[in-house]
C-alpha positions as CSV (number, residue, x, y, z in Angstrom):
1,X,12.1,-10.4,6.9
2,X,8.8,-10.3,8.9
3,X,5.7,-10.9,7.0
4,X,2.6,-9.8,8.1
5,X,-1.0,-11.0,6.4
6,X,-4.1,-9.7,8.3
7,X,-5.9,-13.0,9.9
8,X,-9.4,-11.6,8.3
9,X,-7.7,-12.1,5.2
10,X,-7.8,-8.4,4.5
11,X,-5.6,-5.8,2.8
12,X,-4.2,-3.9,5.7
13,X,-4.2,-0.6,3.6
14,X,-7.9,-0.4,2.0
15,X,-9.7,-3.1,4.1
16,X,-11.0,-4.9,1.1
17,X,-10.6,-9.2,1.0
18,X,-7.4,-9.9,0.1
19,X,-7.1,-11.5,-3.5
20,X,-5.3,-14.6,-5.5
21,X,-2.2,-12.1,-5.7
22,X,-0.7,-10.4,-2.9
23,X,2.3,-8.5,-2.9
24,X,4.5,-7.8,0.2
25,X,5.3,-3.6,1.2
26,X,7.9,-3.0,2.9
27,X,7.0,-0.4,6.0
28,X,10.7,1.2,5.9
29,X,11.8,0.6,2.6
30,X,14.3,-2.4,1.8
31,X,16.7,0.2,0.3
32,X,16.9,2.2,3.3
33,X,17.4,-1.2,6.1
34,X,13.0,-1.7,6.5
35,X,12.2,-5.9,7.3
36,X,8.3,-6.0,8.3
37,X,6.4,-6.0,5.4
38,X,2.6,-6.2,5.1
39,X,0.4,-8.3,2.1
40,X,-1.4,-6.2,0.2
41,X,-3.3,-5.8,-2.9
42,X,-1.1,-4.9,-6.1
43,X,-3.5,-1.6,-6.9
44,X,-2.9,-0.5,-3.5
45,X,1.3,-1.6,-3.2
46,X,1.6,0.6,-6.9
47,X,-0.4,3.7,-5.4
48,X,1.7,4.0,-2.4
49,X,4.5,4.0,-4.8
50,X,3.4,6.3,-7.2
51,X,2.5,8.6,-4.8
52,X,5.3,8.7,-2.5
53,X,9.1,8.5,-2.4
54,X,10.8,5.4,-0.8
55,X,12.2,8.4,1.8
56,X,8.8,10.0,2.1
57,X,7.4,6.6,3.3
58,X,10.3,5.9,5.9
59,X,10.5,9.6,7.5
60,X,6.8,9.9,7.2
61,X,4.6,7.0,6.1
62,X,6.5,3.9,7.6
63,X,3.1,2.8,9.7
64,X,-0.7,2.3,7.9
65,X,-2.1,4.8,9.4
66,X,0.1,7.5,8.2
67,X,-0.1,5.8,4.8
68,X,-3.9,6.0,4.9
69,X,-4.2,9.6,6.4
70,X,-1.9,10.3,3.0
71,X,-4.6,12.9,1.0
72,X,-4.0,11.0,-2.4
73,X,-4.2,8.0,-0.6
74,X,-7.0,8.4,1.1
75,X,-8.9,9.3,-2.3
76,X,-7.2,6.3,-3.9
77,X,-9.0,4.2,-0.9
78,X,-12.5,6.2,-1.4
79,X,-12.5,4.8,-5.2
80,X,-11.1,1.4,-4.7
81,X,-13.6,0.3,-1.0
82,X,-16.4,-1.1,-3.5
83,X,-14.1,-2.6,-6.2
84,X,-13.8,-6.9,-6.3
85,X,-10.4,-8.2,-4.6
86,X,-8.5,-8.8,-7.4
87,X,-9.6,-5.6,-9.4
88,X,-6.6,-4.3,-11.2
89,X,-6.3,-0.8,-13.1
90,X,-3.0,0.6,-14.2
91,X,-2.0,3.5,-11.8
92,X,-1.0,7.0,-13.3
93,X,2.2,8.0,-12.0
94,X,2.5,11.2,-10.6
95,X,4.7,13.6,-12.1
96,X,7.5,14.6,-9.6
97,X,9.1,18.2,-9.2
């Protein structure tokens, strides 16, 4: 498995310092054969999760950008820019079809 933390020390989704916790996302899901992963905040691992499916993310959000032109994610990165590193909330799961 490739890891990948930014060298600023920053979450590679919102842009925020990185905090004491980190958690590692996979860029292709694990289940469906994905090995890079990138450190990033646990807010902003859990809101890529609850707003996507593991196949949404490798047909269509498997690189940052595509992750951060994601509408909900986008929001979710509006609200969070000003928030300390290791700012935690609970995250709302979406309600799927």
């Amino acid at each position: 498995m490739t890891s990948w933390r930014d060298e600023d020390g920053l979450c590679p989704l919102c842009g925020r310092p990185l905090g004491r916790k980190t958690e590692a996302h996979h860029l292709i899901p694990r289940s469906l054969g994905g090995r890079e992963t990138v450190a990033l905040h646990p807010i902003c691992h859990r809101k890529i999760h609850t707003t996507l499916t593991e196949r949404e993310i490798a047909e269509s959000h498997a690189t940052l950008p595509a992750l951060r032109a994601h509408p909900d994610i986008a929001r979710f990165i509006r609200w969070i820019r000003n928030k300390p590193p290791d700012f935690y909330k609970r995250t709302e799961r979406r309600s799927r079809p």
